[in-house]
N, C-alpha and C positions, 0 to 999 in steps of 0.2 A: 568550553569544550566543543569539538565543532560534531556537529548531530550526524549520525551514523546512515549510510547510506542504503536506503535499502531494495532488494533486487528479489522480487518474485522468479520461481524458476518453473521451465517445462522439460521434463524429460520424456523424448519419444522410443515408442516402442510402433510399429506395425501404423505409421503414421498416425498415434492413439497417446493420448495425455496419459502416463500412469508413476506411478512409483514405487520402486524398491527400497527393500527393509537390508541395512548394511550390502547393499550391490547385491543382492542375491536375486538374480534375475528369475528362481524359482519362488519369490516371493515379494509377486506384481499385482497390482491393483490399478486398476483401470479406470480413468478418469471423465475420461470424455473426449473431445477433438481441442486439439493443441491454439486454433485460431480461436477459437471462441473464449478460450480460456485468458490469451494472449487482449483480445480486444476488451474483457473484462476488466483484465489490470488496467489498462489503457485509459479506460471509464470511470476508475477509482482515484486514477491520477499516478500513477504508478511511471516512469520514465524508461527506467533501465528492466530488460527482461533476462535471464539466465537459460540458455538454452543446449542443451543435452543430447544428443543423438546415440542414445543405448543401442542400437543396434548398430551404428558404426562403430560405436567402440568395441562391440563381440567381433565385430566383423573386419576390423581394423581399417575401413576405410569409410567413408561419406554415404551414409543410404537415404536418411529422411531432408535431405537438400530440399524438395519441393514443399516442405512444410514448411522451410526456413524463407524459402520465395515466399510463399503467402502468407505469411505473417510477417514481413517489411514490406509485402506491397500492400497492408491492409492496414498497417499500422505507422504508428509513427516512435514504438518503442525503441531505443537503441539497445541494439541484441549483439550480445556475446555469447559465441556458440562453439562447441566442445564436443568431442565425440569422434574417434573414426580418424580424425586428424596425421597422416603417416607422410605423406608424399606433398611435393609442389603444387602436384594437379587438386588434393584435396585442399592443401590451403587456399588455390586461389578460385576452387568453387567455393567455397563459406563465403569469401567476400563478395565471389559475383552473386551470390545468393542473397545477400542483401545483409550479411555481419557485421558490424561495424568493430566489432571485436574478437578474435578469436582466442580459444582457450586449450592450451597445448599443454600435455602431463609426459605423456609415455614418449616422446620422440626425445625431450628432454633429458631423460637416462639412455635411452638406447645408441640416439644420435645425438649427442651434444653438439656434432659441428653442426649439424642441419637447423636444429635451435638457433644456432649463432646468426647462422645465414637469416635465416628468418626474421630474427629481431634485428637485424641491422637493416633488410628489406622493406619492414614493413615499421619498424618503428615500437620504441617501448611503450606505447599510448594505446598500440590497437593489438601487444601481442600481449596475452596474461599467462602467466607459468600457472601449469595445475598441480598442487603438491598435497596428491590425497596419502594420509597415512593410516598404515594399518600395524599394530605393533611397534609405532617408531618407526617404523621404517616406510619406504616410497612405495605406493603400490603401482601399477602400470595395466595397460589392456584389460581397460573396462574392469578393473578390479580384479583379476583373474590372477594375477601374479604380483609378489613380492618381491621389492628388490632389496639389494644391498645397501641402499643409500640409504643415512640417516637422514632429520628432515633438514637439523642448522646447518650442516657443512652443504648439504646440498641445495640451498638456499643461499649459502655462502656465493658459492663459484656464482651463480646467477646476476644475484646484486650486485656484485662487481662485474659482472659485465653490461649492465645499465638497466636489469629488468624492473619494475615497480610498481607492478600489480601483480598479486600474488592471489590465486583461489586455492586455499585449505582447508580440507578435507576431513573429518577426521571419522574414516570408517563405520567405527563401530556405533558409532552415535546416527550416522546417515540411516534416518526415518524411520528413527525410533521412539522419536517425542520425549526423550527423556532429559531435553536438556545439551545446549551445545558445550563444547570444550573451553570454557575461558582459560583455565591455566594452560595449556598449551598454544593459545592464540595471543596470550599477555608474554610466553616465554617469546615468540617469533618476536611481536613488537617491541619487547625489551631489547632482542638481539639485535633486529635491523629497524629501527623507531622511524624509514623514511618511508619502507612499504606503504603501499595504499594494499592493506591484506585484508580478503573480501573472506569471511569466514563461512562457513559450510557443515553443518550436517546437526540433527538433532534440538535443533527447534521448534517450540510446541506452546507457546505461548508469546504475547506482549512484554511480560517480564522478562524473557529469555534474552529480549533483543535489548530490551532497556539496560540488563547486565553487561550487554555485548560493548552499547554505547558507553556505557560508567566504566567499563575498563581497558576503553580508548582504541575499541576496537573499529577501524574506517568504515565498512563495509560487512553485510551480511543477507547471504543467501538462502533461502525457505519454502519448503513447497509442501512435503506432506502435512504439514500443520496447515496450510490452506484449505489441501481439499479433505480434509476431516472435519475440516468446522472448528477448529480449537484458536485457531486465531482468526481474528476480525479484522477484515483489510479498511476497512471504512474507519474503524476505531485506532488504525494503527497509520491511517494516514493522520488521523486526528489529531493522535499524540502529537506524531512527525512536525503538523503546522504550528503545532500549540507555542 
């Protein structure tokens, strides 16, 4: 079985490390500064970083860019970065910013050709669809709205247009510690088995991620379990090498 990849995340608010309890941006907890936090992983051995711009996505366009600069010029993480993401000019600030990957949800329903454009621009390696769901269904703008789209069909149209990294979502579990969604991350991989689908939300232990890896899940995203103390990144690179 090949070992599950795993991605510490930063979501910024007010250029400030913090995290939200299922997107509810009335219920934030505040972390610390995002480079510190970033060059921690760094020092644990950590490769890949998850990175969040909560205030671009209320705001629908790019606000915490200057924290995405000094954390690739201070690191050597490869950061895929999310957030705000609407226009040309915000995609091609993330990568003057130092992204190596971008991470795109809401443009994907609203403007499917802009999506298209995109992925054939920049390439299916450095673009990642964000398919966060809430109810079954696709949420959009920073969690603010529910769309029509359920998640397989719209998953569908994607993967045949060549996308293959997928970030899912699954709202109500997002930093809540209770546990991520494996049957819903095992239905995606059942349907489309070529995705590299980087799983997301409600994570709260070493065991969580060990079920993620047994049920052949590629990838997996984690942050309030970090900064609560409930998982041990030392212990969890441990495993990782074991």
């Amino acid at each position: 079985m090949k070992q599950i990849e795993l991605i510490p995340a930063i979501d910024i608010i007010d250029s400030q490390c913090v995290r939200l309890t299922k997107g509810d941006y009335g219920q934030k907890t505040v972390y610390g500064k995002p480079l510190d936090m970033a060059l921690e992983f760094e020092a644990i051995g950590f490769e890949r970083l998850h990175m969040v711009d909560l205030d671009g996505a209320k705001s629908r366009h790019i606000v915490n860019s200057q924290v995405l600069k000094d954390i690739a010029a201070e690191t050597r993480l490869v950061i895929d970065f999310g957030g705000g993401i609407k226009t040309d000019d915000d995609m091609g600030k993330a990568f003057e910013s130092g992204a190596q990957m971008v991470t795109v949800g809401s443009v994907a329903v609203t403007q499917p050709e802009l999506f298209e454009a995109w992925l054939r621009k920049y390439g299916s390696e450095r673009l990642i669809l964000g398919a966060d769901v809430r109810g079954g269904k696709i949420s959009i703008n920073g969690w603010k709205e529910d769309s029509s789209e359920d998640l397989l069909p719209f998953l569908r149209k994607y993967v045949e247009m060549g996308v293959k990294n997928v970030l899912c979502t699954e709202i109500s579990k997002d930093g809540t510690l209770t546990g991520p969604a494996i049957s819903l991350y095992k239905e995606v991989m059942t349907t489309y088995p070529t995705l590299h689908l980087i799983a997301s939300g409600g994570v709260s232990c070493i065991e969580d991620i060990q079920a993620l890896e047994a049920a052949g899940i590629p990838a997996v995203v984690f942050g309030k379990a970090i900064y609560e103390g409930k998982l041990d990144l030392r212990e969890l690179m441990g495993w990782k090498q074991s």
